[in-house]
N, C-alpha and C positions, 0 to 999 in steps of 0.2 A: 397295656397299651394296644395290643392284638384285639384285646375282648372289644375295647373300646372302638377300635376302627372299623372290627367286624359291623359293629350296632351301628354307626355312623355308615355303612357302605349298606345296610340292608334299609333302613329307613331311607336316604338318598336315594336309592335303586326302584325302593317301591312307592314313592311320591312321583318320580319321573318316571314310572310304565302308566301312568294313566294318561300319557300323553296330553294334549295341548287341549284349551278348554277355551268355552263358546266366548267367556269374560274376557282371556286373553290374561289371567290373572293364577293360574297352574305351575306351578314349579318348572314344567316343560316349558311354559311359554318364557320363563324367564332363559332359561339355558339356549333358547332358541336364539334369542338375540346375540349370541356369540356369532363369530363368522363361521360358516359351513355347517353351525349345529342343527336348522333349521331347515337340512336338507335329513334330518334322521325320520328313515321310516320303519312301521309296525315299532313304535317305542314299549310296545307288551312284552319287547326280548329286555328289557332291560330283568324283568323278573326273575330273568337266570341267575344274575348277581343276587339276587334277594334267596333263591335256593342253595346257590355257593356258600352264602354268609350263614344262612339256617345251621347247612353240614356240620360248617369250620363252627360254629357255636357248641352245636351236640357233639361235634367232637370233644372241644377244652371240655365242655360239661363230663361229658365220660371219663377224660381224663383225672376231672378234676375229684369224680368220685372213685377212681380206683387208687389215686393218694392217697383221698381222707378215710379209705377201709379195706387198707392192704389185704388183709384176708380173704377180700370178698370178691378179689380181682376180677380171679376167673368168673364167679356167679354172676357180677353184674355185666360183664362182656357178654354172658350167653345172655342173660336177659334184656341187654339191650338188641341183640341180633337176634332174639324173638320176638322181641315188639316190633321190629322191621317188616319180618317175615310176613305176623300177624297182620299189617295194613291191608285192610280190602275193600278200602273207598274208591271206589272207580266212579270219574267225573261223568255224569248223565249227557251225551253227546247229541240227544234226540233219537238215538235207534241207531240202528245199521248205517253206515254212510252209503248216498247212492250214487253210481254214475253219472256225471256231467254229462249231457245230452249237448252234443255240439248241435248249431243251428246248420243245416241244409245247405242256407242261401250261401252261407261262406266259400262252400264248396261249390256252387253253380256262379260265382261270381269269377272263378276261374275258367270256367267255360263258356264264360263271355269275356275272356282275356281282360281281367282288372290290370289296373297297373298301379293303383294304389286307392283304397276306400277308406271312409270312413262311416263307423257305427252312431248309428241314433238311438236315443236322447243320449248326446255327452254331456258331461257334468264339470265343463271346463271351468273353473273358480268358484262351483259352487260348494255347499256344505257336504255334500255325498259324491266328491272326487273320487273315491276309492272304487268305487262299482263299475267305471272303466275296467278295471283289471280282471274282470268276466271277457270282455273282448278281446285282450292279447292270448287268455287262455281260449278263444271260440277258433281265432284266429290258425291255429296249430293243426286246428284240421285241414287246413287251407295251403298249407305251406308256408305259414307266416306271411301271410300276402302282407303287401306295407300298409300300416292302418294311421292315420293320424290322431287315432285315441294314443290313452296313457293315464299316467298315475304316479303322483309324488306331491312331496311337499312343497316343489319346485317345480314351474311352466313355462318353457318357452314362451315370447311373443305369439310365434304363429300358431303356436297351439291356441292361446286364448284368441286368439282372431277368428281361428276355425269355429272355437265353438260358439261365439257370440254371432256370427254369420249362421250356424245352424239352429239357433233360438227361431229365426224368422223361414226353417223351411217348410214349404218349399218352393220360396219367392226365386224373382230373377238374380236379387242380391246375393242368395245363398248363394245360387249356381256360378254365378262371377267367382268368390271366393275359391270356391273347391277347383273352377277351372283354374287359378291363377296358383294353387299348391298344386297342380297337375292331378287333384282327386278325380277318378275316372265313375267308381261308383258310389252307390250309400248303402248302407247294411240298416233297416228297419229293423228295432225290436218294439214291434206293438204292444207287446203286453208292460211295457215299463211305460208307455204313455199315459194307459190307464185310458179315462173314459174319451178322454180328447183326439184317440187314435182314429174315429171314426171321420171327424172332420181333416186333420191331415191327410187321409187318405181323399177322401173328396178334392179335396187343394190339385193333389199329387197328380191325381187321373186329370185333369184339365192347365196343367204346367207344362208350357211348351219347352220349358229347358230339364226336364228328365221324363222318362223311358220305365213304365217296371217293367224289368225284366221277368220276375219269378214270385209266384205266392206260396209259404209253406206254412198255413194254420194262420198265425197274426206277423211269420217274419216275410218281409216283402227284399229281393232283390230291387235297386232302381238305378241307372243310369243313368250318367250327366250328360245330356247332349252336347 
């Protein structure tokens, strides 16, 4: 019954770390439909329960061969704690990890006293929600200034307000919005525009409701007037 719940707790485990899929049709997206299960993020930890259950298997398994050849107790414990020892698959991580380069402007947006910004292009209900969560980490340089990015399975109203107002900046509509959540500044990251960054900025420079404050390479400081 053990052996049996272990398999069932590792197959379970490892159908739900592939988290929620594009069909809506994923084991996750099933479980999500429960109340509060749909707030679960990075569902990749489920995979711990699938290396817990692997253990607790190779365990009964070892067990189960120093029953069936009493004699050999000892030999097969050391030889299974040398096949441990011997693992030397190390996952290809791409090289050396490097430093996260905080952007600049973060830090110059305190020297023009923000009182709460927010970073561009957010990704408020779209498909790549996750890449927000560079900003709360950019953010740390800053003193955690207040940012109305974010990231979860789960969004506010005003969050999606914020971000559907900043699809169209950098109109007078935008500027209305951010004034009405008290956003004081904007945090540019040009290089995630990609090639259309050249035209926002044009917009940007002749927008009577923001100010750049600071250029650093493609991240621009800007100001809500």
């Amino acid at each position: 019954r053990r052996i049996a719940f272990l398999l069932v707790l590792v197959t379970t485990a490892a159908t739900l770390s592939f988290g929620p899929s594009v069909s809506g049709f994923a084991p996750f997206d099933l479980i999500a439909m429960l109340p509060g299960a749909s707030a679960f993020r990075a569902t990749a930890r489920f995979g711990l329960l699938v290396t817990l259950g692997c253990a607790l298997l190779a365990a009964y398994g070892l067990a189960w061969l120093r029953r069936s050849r009493p004699r050999l107790r000892v030999l097969l414990t050391v030889a299974a704690l040398a096949l441990i020892v011997a693992e030397s698959y190390v996952i290809d991580a791409g090289g050396v990890p490097q430093p996260e380069r905080m952007p600049e402007i973060y830090t110059l947006a305190l020297n023009d006293e923000v009182q709460a910004a927010v970073a561009l292009p957010m990704y408020a209900g779209e498909t790549f929600w996750f890449l927000e969560a560079d900003y709360l980490l950019y953010s740390t340089s800053a003193q955690f200034i207040r940012l109305a990015n974010g990231f979860g399975r789960w969004a506010p109203a005003p969050y999606l307000d914020i971000g559907r107002a900043a699809r169209a900046f950098p109109s007078a509509d935008t500027a209305a919005v951010l004034r009405a959540y008290g956003i004081t500044h904007v945090l540019l990251h040009g290089a995630r525009f990609g090639r259309g960054f050249g035209d926002v900025l044009n917009k940007l420079r002749e927008a009577p409701d923001f100010t750049i404050v600071a250029t650093r390479e493609r991240d621009v400081l800007v100001r809500v007037n």
